[in-house]
C-alpha positions in Angstrom: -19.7 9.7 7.3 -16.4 10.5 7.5 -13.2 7.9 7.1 -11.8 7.5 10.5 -8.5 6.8 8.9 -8.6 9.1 5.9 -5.0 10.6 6.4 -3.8 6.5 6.7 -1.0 7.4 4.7 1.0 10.1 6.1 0.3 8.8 9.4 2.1 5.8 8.3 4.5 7.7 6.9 5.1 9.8 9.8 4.7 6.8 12.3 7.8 5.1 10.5 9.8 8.3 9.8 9.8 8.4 6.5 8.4 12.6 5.8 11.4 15.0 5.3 11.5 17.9 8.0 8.9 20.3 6.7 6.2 17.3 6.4 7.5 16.0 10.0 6.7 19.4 11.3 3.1 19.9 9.5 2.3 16.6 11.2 3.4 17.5 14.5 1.6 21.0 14.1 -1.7 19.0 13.2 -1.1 16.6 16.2 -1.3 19.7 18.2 -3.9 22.2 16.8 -6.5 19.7 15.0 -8.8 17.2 17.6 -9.8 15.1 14.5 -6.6 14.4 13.3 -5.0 13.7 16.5 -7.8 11.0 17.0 -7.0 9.7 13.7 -3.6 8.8 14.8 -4.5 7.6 18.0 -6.7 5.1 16.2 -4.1 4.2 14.0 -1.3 3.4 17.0 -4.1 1.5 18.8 -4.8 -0.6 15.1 -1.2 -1.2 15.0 -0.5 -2.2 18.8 -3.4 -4.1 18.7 -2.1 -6.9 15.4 0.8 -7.1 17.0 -0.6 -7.7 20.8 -3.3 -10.2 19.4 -0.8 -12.0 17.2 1.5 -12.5 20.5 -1.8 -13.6 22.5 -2.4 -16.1 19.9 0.9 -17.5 19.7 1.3 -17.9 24.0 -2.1 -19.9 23.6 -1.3 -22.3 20.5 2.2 -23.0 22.9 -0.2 -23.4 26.1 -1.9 -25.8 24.2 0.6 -27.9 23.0 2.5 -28.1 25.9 -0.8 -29.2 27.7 -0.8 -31.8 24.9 2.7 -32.9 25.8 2.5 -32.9 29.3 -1.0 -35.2 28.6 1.3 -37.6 26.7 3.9 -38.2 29.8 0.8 -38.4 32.2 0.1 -41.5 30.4 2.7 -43.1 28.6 2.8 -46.0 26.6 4.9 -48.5 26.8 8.4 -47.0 25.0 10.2 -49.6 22.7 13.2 -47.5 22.1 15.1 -43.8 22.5 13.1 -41.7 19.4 9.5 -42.5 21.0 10.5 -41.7 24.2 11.4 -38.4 22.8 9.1 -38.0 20.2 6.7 -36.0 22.4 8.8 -33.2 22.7 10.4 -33.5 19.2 6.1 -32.8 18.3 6.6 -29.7 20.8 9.4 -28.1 19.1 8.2 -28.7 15.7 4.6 -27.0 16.6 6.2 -24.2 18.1 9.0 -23.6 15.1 5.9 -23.9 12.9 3.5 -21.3 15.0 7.1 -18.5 15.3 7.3 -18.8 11.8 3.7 -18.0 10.4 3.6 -15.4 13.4 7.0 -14.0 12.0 5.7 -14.3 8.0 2.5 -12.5 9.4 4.5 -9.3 10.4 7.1 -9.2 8.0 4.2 -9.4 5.5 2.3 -6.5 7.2 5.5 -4.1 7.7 6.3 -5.3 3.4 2.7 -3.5 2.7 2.8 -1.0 5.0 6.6 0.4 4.4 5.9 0.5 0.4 2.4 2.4 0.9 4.6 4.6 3.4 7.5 4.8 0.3 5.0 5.6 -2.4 4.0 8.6 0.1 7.0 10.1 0.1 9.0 9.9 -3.0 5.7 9.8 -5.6 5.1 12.8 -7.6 1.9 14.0 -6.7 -0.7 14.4 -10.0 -2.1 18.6 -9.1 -5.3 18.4 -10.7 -7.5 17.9 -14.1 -6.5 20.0 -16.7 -9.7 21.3 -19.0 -9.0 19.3 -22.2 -11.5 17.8 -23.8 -14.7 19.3 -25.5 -17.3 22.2 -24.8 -19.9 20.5 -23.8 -18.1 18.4 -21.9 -16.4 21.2 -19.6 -18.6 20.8 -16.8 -18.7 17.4 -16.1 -14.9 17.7 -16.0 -14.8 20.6 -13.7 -16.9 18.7 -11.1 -14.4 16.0 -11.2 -11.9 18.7 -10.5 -13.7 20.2 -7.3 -14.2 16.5 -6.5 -10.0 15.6 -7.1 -9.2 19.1 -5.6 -11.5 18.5 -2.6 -10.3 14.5 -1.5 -13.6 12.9 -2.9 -11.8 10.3 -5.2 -14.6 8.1 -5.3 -17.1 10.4 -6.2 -14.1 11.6 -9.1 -13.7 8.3 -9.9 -17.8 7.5 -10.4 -18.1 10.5 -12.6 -14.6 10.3 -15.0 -16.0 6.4 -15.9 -19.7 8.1 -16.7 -17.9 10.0 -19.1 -15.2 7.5 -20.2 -17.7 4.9 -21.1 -18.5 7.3 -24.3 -14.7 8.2 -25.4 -12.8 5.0 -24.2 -10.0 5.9 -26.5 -9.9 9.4 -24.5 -6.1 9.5 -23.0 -7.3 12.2 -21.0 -10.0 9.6 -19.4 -7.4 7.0 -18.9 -5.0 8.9 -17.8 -7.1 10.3 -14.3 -9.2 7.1 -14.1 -5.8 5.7 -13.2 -4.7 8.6 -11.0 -7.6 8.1 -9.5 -7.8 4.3 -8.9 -4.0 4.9 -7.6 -5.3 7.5 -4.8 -8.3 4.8 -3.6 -5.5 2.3 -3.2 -6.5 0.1 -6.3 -3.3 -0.4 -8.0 -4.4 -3.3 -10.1 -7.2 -1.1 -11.6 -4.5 1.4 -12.2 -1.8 -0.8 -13.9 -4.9 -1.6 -16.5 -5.3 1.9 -17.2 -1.8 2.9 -17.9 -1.5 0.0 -19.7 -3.8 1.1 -22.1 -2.6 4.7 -22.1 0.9 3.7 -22.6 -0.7 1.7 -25.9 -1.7 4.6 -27.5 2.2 5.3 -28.0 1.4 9.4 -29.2 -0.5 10.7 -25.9 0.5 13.6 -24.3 0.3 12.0 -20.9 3.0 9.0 -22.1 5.1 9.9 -19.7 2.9 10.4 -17.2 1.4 6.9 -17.7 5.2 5.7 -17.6 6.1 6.4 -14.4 2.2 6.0 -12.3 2.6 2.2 -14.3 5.8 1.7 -12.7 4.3 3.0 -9.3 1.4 0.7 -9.6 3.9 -2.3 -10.3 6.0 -1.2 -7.2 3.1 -1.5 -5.0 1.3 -4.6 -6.6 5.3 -6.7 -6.1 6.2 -6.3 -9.5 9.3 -4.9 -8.7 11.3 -6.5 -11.9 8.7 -4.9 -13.9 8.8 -1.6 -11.9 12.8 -1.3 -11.8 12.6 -1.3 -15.6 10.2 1.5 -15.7 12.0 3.2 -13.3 15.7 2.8 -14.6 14.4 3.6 -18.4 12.8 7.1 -16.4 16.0 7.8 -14.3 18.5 7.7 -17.8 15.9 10.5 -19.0 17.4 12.9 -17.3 15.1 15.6 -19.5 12.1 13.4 -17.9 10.4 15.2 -15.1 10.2 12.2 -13.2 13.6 11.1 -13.2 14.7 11.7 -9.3 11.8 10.1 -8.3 12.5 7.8 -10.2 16.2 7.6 -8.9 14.5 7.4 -5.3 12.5 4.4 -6.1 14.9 2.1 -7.5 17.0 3.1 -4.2 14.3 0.9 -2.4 14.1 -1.8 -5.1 16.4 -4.8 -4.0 
């Protein structure tokens, strides 16, 4: 069955503004011409409307309730010996509600964190184009069906097949290389980080600076961002480095 939010990302992208002009107007063209994606990104405003409405909702009722709580209190007051407990009623109010606004406000700010960095990966991250033919005869065609499978959006079923074959040539930087490409495009940046990790060990591969820049990206999305600025800046000083604008772009959204 199909994902009903398999094009998450440059919806999210496109819902925040963040695609340069000729993406904008792809987007818009789909939003016109193409039912399924059109319903994909009615689903996704209704998703996003619908956090933020049922956060409000929850917030008006936890206030409802304490102020039911309060007005309970001054229905039936005890006997007050001085100024503070005549007070302290609605001193408990306040507090609640300061304490309800701010997980309500760490709630969104923590969403729209997530969200704008997937949204940031999308447009400035150099796109891997496919799985180049490296590796051994008799291994060719396992290797091309993981390249139909890349090609054609199936990253799980990529994913299944490149371990099958990277449980017999671990050392393979080929192996590591995509597994981490591929953990990357199913949103698993932890799982990536581990694989460039272990590609960038190898110190000779061709893919080292490949497995450079994707480890930086995986540390950018996981919130190592110390980790990923030095990646990134070591990258953007090798100006021979094909990554080094994109690099450039990243640490522009690195505090």
């Amino acid at each position: 069955m199909k994902d009903p939010l398999a094009n998450i990302e440059i919806i999210e992208s496109y819902h925040e503004g963040l695609l340069n002009e000729s993406e904008r107007k792809r987007i818009e063209i789909l939003l016109q011409t193409d039912p399924i994606f059109k319903d994909e990104y009615e689903l996704y405003i209704k998703l996003v409307e619908g956090i933020k409405s049922t956060a409000e909702v929850n917030i008006r009722t936890q206030l409802r309730i304490i102020e039911f709580q309060r007005e309970l209190k001054n229905t039936n007051p005890s006997t007050p010996t001085d100024k503070s407990k005549t007070n302290s009623p609605k001193k408990y109010f306040w507090a609640a509600a300061a304490i309800i606004i701010f997980i309500f406000c760490f709630s969104i700010i923590t969403y729209n964190n997530t969200f704008s960095k997937k949204a940031i990966v999308k447009k400035y991250y150099v796109e891997e184009l496919g799985l180049p033919v490296l590796m051994g005869e008799n291994k060719n065609l396992q290797l091309d069906k993981v390249m139909n499978y890349y090609k054609t959006a199936y990253f799980p079923e990529a994913y299944k097949l490149i371990n099958e074959i990277y449980k017999n040539d671990s050392a393979n930087d080929t192996l590591l290389y995509f597994s981490g490409v591929l953990s990357l495009k199913m949103n698993n940046a932890k799982n990536a980080e581990n694989f460039f990790n272990k590609g960038i060990q190898q110190g000779n591969s061709v893919f080292h600076e490949d497995f450079e820049y994707r480890l930086a990206v995986s540390h950018f999305l996981l919130e190592n961002e110390n980790e990923a600025k030095k990646i990134f800046l070591k990258i953007y000083n090798e100006t021979q480095n094909p990554y080094s604008q994109s690099a450039s772009q990243f640490l522009k959204q690195i505090n």
